[in-house]
KOLGUPA-295023 format. One record per residue (C-alpha): x negated, y negated, z negated. Coordinates in Angstrom, 3 decimals, always signed. Layout:
residues N
+----------+----------+----------+
|        u |        v |        w |
+----------+----------+----------+
|        X |        Y |        Z |
...
+----------+----------+----------+
end
This chain:
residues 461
+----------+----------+----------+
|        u |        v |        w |
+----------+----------+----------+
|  -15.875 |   +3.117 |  -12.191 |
|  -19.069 |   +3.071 |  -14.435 |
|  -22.384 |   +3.452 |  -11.973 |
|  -23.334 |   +7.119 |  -12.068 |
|  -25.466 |   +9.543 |   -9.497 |
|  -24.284 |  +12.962 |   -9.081 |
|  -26.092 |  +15.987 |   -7.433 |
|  -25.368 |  +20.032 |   -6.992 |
|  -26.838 |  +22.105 |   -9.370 |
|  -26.398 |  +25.675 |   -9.551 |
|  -22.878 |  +25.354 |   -8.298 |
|  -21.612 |  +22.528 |  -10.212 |
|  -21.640 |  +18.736 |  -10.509 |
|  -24.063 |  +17.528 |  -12.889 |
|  -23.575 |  +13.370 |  -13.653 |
|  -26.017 |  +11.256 |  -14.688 |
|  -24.446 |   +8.431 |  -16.237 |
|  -25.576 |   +4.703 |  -16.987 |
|  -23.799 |   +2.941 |  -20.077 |
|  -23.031 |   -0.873 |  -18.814 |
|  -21.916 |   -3.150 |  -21.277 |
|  -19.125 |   -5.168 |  -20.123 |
|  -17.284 |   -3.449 |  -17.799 |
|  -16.810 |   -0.977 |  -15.248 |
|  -19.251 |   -0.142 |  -12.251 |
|  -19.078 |   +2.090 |   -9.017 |
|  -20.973 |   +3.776 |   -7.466 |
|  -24.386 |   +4.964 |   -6.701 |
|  -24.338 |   +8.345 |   -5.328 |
|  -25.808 |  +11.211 |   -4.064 |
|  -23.087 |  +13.323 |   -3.664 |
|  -22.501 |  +16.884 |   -3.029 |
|  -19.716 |  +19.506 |   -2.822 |
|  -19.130 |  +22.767 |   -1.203 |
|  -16.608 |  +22.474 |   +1.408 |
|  -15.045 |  +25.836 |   +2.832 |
|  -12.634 |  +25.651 |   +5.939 |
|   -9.684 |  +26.636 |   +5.250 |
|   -8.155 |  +27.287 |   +8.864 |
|   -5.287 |  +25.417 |   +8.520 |
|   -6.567 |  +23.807 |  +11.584 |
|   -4.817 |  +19.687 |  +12.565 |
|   -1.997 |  +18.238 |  +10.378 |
|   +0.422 |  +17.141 |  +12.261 |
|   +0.910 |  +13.779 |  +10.510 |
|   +4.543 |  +12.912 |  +10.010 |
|   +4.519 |   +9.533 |  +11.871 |
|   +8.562 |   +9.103 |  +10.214 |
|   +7.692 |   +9.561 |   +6.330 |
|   +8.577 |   +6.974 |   +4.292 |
|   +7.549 |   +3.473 |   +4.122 |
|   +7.187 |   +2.035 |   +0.516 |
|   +8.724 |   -1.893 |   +0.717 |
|   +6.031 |   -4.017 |   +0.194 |
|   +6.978 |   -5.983 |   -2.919 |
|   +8.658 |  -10.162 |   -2.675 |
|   +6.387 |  -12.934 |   -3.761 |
|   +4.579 |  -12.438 |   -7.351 |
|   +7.382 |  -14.526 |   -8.948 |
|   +9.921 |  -13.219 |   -7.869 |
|   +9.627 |   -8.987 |   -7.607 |
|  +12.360 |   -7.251 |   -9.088 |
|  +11.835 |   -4.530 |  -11.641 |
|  +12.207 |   -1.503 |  -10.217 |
|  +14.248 |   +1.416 |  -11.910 |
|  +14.719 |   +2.156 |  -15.108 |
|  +12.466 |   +0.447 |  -18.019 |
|  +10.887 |   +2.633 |  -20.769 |
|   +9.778 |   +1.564 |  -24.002 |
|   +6.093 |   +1.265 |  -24.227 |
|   +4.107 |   +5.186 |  -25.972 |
|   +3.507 |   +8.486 |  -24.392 |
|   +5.967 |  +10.072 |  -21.942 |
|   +7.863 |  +12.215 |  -24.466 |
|   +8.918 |  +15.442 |  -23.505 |
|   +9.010 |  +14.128 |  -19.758 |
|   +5.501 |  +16.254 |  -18.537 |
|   +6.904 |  +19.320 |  -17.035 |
|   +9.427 |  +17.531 |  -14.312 |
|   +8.177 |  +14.862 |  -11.763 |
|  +10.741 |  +12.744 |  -10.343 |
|  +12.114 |  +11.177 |  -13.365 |
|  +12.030 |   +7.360 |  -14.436 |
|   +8.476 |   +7.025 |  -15.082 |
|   +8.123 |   +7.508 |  -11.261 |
|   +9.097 |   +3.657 |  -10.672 |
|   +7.098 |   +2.019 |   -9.557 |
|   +6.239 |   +0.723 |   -5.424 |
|   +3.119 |   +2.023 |   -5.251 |
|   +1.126 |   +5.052 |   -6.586 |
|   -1.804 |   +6.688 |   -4.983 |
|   -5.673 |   +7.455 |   -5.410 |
|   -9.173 |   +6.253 |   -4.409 |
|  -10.246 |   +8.184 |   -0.968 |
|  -14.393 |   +7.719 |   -2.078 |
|  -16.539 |   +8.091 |   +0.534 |
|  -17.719 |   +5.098 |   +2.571 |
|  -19.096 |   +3.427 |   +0.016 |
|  -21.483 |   +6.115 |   -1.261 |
|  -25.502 |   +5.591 |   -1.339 |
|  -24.515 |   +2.264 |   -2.798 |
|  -24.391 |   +0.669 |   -6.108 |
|  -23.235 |   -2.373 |   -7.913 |
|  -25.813 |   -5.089 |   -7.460 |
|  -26.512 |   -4.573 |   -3.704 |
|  -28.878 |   -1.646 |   -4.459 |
|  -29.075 |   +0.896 |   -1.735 |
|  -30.138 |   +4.589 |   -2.220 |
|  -32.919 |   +4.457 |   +0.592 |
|  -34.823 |   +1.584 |   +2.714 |
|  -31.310 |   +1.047 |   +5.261 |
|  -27.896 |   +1.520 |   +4.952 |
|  -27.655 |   +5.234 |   +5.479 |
|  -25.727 |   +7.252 |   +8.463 |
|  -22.892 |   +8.576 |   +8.866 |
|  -22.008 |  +11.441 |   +7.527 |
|  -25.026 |  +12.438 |   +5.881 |
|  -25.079 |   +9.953 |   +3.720 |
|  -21.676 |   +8.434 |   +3.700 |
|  -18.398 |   +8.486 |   +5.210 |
|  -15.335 |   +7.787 |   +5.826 |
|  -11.960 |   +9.644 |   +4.474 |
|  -10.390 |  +11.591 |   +7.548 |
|  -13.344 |  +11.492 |  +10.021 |
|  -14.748 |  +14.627 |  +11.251 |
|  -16.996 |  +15.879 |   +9.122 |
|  -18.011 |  +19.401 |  +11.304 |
|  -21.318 |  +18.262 |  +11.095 |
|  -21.950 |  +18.009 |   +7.048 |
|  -21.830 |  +15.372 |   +4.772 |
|  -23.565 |  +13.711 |   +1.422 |
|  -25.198 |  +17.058 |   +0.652 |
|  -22.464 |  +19.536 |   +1.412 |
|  -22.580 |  +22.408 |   +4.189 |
|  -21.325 |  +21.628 |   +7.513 |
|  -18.119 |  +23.751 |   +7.554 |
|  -14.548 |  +22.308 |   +7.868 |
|  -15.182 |  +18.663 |   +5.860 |
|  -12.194 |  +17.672 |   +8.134 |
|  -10.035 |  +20.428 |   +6.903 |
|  -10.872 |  +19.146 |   +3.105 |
|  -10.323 |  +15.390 |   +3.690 |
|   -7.434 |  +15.599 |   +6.686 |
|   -5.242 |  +18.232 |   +6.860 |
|   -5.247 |  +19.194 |   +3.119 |
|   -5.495 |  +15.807 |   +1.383 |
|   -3.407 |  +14.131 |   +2.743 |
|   -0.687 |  +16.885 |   +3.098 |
|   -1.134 |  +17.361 |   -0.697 |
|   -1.082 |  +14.112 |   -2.172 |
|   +1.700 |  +13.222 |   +0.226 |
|   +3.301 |  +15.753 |   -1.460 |
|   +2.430 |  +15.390 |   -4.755 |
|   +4.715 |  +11.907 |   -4.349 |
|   +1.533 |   +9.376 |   -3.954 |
|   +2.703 |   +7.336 |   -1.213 |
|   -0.974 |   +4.797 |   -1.622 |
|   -4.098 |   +5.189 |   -0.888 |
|   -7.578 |   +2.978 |   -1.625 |
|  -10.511 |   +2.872 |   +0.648 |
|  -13.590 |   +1.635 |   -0.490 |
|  -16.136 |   +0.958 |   +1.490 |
|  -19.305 |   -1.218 |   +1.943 |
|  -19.401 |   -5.233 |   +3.532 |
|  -23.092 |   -5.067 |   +4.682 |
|  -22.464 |   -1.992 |   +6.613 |
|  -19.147 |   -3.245 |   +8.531 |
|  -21.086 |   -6.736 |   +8.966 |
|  -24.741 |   -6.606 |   +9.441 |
|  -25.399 |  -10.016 |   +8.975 |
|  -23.328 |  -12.781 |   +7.673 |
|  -21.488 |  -15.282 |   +9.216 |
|  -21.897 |  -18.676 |   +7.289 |
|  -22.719 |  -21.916 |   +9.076 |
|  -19.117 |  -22.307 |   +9.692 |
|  -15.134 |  -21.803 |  +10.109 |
|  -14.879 |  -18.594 |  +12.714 |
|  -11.699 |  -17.390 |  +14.447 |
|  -10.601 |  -14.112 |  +13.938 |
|  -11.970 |  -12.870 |  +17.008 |
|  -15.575 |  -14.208 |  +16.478 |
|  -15.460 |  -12.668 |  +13.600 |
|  -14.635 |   -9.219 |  +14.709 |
|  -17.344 |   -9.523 |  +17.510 |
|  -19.906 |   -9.659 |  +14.256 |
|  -18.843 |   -5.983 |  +13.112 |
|  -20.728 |   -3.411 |  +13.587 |
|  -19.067 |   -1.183 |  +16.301 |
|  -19.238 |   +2.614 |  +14.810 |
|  -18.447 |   +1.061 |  +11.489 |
|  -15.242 |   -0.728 |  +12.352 |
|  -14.090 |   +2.025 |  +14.138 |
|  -14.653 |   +4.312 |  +11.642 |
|  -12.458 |   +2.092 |   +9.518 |
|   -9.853 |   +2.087 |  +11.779 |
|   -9.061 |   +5.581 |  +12.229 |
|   -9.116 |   +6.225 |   +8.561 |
|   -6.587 |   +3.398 |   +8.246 |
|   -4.623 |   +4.627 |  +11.361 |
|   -5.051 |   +8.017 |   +9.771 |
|   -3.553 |   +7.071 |   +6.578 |
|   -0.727 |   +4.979 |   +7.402 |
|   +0.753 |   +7.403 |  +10.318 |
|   +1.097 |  +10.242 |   +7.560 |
|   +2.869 |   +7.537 |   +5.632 |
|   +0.333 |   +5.977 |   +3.508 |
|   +0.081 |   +2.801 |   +2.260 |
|   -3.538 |   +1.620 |   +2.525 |
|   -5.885 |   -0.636 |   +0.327 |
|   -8.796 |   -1.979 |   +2.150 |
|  -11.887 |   -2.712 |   -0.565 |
|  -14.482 |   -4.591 |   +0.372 |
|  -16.626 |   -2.117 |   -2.539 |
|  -19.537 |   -4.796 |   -3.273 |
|  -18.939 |   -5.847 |   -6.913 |
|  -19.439 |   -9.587 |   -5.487 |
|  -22.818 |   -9.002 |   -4.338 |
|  -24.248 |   -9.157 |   -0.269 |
|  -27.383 |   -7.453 |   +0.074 |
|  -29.368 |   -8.239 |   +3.483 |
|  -31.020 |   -5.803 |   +5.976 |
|  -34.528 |   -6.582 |   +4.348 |
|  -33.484 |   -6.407 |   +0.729 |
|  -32.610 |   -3.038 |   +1.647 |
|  -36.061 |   -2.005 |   +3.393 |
|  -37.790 |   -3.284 |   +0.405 |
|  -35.384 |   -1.925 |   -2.267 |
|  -34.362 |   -5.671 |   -3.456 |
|  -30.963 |   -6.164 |   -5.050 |
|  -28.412 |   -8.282 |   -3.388 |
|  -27.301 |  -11.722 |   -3.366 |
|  -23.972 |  -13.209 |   -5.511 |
|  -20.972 |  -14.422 |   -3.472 |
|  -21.663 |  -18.215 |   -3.956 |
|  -25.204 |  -18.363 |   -3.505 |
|  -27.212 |  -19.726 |   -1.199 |
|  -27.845 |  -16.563 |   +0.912 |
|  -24.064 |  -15.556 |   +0.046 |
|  -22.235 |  -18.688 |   +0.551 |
|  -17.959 |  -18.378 |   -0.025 |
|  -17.782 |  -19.209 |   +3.420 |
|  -18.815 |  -15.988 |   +4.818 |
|  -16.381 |  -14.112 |   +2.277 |
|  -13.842 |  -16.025 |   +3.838 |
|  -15.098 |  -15.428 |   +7.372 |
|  -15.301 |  -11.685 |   +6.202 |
|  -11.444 |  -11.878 |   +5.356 |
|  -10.214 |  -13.733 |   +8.123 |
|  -12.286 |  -10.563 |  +10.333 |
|  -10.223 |   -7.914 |   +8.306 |
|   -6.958 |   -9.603 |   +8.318 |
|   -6.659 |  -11.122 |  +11.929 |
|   -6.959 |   -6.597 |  +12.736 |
|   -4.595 |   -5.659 |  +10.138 |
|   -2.231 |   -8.676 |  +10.135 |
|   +1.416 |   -8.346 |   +9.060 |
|   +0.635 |   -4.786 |   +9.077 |
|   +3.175 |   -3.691 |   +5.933 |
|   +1.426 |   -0.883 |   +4.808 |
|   -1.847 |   -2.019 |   +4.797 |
|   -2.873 |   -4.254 |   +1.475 |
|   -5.896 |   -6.373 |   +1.449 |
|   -7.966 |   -5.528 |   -1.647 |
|  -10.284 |   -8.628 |   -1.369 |
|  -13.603 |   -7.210 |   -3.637 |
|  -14.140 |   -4.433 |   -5.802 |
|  -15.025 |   -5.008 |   -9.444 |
|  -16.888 |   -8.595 |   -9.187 |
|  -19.659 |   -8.291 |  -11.388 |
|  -19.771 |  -12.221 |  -12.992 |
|  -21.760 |  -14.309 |  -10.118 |
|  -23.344 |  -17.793 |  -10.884 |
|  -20.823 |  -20.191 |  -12.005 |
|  -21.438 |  -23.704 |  -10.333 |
|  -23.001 |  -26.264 |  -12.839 |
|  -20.314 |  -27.186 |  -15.590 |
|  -17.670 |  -24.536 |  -14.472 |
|  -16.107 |  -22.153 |  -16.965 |
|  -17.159 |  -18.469 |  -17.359 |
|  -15.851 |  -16.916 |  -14.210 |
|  -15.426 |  -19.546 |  -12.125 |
|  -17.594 |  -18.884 |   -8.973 |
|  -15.648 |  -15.906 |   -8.433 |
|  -12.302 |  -17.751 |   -8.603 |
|  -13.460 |  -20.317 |   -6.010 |
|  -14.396 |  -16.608 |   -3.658 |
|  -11.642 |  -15.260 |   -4.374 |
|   -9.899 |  -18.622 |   -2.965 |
|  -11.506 |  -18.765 |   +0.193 |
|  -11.040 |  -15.490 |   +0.966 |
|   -7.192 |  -16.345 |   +0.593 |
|   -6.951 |  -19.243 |   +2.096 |
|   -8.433 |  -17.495 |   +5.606 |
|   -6.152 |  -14.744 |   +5.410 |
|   -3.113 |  -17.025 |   +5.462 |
|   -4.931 |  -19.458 |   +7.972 |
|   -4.647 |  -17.174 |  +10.557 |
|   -0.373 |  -15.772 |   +9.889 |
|   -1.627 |  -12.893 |   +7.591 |
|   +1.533 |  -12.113 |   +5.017 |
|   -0.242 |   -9.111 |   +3.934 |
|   +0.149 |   -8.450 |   -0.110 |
|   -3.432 |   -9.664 |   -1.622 |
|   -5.233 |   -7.567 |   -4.699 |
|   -7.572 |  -10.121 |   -6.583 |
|   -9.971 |   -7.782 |   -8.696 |
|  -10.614 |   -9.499 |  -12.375 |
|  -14.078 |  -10.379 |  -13.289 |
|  -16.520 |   -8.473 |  -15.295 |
|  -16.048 |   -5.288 |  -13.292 |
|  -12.245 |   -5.832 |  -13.764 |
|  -12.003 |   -5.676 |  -17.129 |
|   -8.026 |   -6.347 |  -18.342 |
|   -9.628 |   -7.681 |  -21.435 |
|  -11.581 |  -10.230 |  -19.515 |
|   -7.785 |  -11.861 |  -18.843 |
|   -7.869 |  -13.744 |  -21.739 |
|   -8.390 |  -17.636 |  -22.764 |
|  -11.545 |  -18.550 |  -22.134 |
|  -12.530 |  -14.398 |  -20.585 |
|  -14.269 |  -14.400 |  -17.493 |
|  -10.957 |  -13.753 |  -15.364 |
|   -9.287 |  -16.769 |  -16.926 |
|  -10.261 |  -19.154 |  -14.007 |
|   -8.095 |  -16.930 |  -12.209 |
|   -5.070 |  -18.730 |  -13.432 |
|   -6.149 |  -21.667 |  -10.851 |
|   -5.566 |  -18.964 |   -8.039 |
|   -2.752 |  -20.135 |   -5.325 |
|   -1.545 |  -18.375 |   -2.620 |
|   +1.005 |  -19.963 |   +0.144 |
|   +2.768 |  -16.829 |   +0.562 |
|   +3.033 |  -16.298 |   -3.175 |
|   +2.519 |  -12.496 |   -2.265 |
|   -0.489 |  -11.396 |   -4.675 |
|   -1.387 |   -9.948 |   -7.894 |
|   -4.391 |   -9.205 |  -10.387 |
|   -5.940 |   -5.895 |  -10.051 |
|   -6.980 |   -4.364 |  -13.555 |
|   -9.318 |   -1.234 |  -13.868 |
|   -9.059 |   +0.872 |  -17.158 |
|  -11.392 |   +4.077 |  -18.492 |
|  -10.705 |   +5.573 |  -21.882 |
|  -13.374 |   +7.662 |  -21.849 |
|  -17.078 |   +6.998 |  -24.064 |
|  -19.215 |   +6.852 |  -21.107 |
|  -17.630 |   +3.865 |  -19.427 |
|  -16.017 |   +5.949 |  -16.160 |
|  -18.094 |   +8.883 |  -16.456 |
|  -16.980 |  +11.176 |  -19.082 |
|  -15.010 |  +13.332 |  -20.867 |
|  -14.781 |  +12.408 |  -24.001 |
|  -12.109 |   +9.920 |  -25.017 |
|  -12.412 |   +9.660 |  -28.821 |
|  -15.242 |   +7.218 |  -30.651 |
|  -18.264 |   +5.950 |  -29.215 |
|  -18.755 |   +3.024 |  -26.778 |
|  -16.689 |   +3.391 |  -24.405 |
|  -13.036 |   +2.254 |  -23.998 |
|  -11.103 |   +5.005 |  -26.169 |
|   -7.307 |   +5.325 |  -26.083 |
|   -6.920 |   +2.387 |  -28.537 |
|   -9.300 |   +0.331 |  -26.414 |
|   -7.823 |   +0.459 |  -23.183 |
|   -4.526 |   -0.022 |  -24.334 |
|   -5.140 |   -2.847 |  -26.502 |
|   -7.041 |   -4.088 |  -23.186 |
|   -3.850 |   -3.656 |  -20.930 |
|   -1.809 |   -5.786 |  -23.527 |
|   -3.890 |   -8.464 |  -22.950 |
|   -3.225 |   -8.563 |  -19.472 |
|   +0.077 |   -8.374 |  -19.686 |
|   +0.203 |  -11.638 |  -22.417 |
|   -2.035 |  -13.296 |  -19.989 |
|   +0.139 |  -12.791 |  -17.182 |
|   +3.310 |  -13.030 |  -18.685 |
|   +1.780 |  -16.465 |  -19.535 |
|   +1.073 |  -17.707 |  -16.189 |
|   +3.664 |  -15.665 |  -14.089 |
|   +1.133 |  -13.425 |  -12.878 |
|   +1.324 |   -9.546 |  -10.923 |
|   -1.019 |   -6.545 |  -11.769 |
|   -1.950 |   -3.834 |  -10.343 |
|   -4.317 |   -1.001 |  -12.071 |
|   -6.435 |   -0.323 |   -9.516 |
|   -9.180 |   +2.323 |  -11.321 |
|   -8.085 |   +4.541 |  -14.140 |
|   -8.590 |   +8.129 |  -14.902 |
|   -8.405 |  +11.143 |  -17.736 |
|  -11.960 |  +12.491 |  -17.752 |
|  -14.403 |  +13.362 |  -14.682 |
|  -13.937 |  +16.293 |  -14.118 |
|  -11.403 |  +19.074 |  -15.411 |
|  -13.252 |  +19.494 |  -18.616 |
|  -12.366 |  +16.444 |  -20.488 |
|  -10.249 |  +16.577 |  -23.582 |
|   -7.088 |  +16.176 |  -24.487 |
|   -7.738 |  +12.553 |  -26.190 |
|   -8.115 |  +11.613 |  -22.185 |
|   -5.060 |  +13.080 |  -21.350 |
|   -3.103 |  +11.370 |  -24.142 |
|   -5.033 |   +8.053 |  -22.699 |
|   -4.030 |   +8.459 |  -19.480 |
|   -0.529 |   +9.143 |  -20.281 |
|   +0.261 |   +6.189 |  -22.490 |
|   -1.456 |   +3.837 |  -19.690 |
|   +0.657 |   +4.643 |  -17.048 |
|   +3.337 |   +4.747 |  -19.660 |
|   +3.082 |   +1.741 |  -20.567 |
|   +2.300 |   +0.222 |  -17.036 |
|   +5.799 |   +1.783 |  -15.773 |
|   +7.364 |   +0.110 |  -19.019 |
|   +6.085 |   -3.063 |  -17.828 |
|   +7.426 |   -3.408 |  -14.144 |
|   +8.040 |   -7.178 |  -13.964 |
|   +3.715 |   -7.183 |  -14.558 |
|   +2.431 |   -4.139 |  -12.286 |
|   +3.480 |   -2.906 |   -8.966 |
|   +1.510 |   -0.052 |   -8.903 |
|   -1.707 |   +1.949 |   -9.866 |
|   -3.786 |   +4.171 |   -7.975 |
|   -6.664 |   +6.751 |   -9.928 |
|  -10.029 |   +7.058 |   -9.527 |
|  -11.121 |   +9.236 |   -7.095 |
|  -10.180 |  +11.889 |   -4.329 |
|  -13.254 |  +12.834 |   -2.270 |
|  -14.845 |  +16.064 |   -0.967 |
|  -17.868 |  +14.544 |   -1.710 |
|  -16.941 |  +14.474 |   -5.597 |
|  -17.419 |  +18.085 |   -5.419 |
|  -15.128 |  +21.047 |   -7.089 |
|  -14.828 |  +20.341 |  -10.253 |
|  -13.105 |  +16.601 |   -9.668 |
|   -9.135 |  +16.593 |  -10.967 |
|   -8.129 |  +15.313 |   -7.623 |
|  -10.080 |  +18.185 |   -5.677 |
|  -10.110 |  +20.946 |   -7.947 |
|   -7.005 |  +22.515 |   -5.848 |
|   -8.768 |  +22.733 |   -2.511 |
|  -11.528 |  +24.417 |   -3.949 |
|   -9.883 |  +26.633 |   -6.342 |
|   -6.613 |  +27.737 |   -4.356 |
|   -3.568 |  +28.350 |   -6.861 |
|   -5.033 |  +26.447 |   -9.179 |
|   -4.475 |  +22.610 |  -10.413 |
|   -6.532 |  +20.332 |  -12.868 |
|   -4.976 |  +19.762 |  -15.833 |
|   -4.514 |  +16.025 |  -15.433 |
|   -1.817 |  +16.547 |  -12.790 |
|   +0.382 |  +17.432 |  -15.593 |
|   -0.094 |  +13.714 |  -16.839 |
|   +0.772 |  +12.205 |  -13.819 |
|   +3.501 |  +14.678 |  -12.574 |
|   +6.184 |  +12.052 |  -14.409 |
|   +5.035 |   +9.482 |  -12.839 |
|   +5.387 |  +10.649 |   -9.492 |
|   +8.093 |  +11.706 |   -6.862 |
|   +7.414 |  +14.893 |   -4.794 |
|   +8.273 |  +16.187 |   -1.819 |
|  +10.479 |  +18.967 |   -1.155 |
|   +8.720 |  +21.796 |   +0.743 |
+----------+----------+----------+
end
């Protein structure tokens, strides 16, 4: 999503948002929202829901269903359930632990903030407050209703963000570590904080994406103090080798795990390319590191690779700054290309989805199709990891029609994608957010769920 900072202001969300050429951007907040309890007191998380199959190798998946010519879902709004709902994986952004944070290593104060005042992670208790909202029932808000609801709602994935330099305080780069060493360099509170979110997640039945949120950057402990920008992956201070020590931590805890997915880096925002490389190729060579450790150790876990450029589908082009990505190998053949997509003028953060500078509903679909040429071309997977209609319920109805011909013509496309999941859930988004607007306004949904109702399987009561 495009970097924005939000704040509470006489009851509602008011976003201050930063046009960036070239891409999209997350996330630099200060978040509030008013969070009520709602006594509904624990879930009890139903351990036996439904596992989604992970998909077969990248080559070789299937489509799934029925395929659907590419335009808007015609007359298909009102009931979920029907063949748009395809696909293996559908689900939302939980936001949350990578707040105070933005692309470029920059950090909101002089450290890394604590827990949850400043950040936090989906499904921990937040009794005690967090970013900026009272400290009544957060764990109501981000547990028992969320996950109930969106469980419900027929997403069966969900993507958690959150920040490398506060998992690993200091890097790990002078050599090849085992998966255990590795783990002994995480910070304690933070990987545990990780873990029960995940453990959360996947006992109600989630599948979950683990995003190392960091837009390709590493910023050390005294960059932060003295408000310094980060370091690229590939650089001297950030060399591939402690991505790939990073990965080989995450996956040798989560390995052969089927419902967790390893979503190796948010949004890369173009590093350094080694002397005489192509455009984009520095983050290629990251991105295959960070693979090769996860299969070093017996990991068979699916693999996201975000695109260049913030992620740009239009970046997947000859010559674009993903293009290096066509080098990528995998042993296990079990990856694809994540893709993220905003319609709207302000690059992520608005509502308005017709002219300006921003993607438009022309723009990102002309953007999607060359993807899908690109990886038709070289046998490639997607996945459309960010999308959205609008950031709040107030966006209009050129964001809807966006929205709806995206996913539309994702679903159409099921030998490419295996999945998307929208941008974002979070109590910390506040009231007026699509994905929240329910547990804040009881009897009441956001608009946008009528998009994605087709594309979705619910629950019966």
């Amino acid at each position: 999503m495009r970097s924005y900072a939000s704040s509470f202001v006489g009851g509602r969300l008011a976003l201050l948002s930063v046009a960036l050429a070239g891409g999209c951007a997350n996330i630099s907040h200060t978040s509030s929202a008013r969070v009520g309890d709602d006594g509904a007191g624990v879930l009890a998380l139903d351990a036996s829901a439904p596992e989604p199959p992970p998909p077969a190798p990248h080559l070789e998946v299937a489509p799934v269903g029925s395929t659907v010519a590419e335009g808007p879902a015609t007359g298909a709004s009102s009931k979920p359930g029907n063949l748009y709902a395809t696909l293996p994986y559908r689900g939302v952004s939980m936001a949350g632990a990578e707040f105070g944070a933005s692309f470029g290593g920059l950090f909101n104060g002089p450290n890394l903030g604590t827990m949850p005042g400043d950040y936090y992670y989906p499904t921990s208790d937040l009794g005690k407050g967090g970013p900026n909202w009272p400290a009544s029932g957060g764990t109501a808000v981000e547990t028992d209703s969320m996950i109930r609801y969106f469980l419900d709602k027929g997403m069966n994935t969900v993507r958690l963000p959150f920040r490398w330099e506060r998992l690993q305080r200091t890097l790990t780069s002078s050599k090849l570590l085992t998966g255990a060493q590795v783990v002994a360099t995480f910070d304690p509170t933070e990987l545990a904080a990780l873990e029960a979110s995940v453990r959360t997640l996947t006992a109600a039945g989630f599948t979950v994406l683990v995003d190392v949120h960091n837009y390709a950057y590493y910023t050390s402990a005294s960059e932060i103090a003295s408000a310094k920008g980060g370091d690229p992956l590939g650089s001297a201070n950030v060399p591939d080798l402690a991505f790939e020590n990073l990965w080989i931590g995450l996956a040798s805890i989560y390995a052969n795990n089927a419902r967790v997915i390893f979503d190796l880096m948010n949004e890369p925002n173009t590093p350094p390319d080694p002397s005489g490389k192509p455009a984009g190729y520095e983050w290629y060579l990251a991105a295959q590191a960070a693979v090769n450790g996860i299969r070093s150790i017996g990991a068979h876990n699916l693999v996201l690779v975000c695109g260049n450029q913030f992620a740009g589908p239009g970046a997947f082009v000859s010559g674009g700054w993903s293009d290096p990505l066509k080098e990528f190998k995998d042993p296990e053949n079990n990856f694809a290309f994540e893709v993220h997509d905003y319609p709207d003028t302000k690059f992520g953060t608005g509502n308005t989805c017709t002219g300006g500078a921003g993607g438009t509903v022309e723009g990102v679909m002309n953007d999607l199709r060359k993807f899908v040429t690109w990886a038709k071309k070289y046998n490639a997977r997607g996945f459309l990891g960010e999308f959205a209609a609008g950031v709040d319920i107030n966006a209009d109805a050129a964001c809807d029609t966006a929205m709806q011909q995206m996913l539309t013509f994702v679903t159409a496309n099921p030998a490419i994608f295996i999945g998307w999941t929208y941008w974002a859930a979070g109590a910390g988004f506040g009231a007026d957010n699509p994905m929240n607007y329910s547990f804040f306004n009881p009897g009441r949904e956001a608009p946008q769920w009528k998009v994605l109702a087709p594309f979705l399987v619910g629950r019966k009561p």
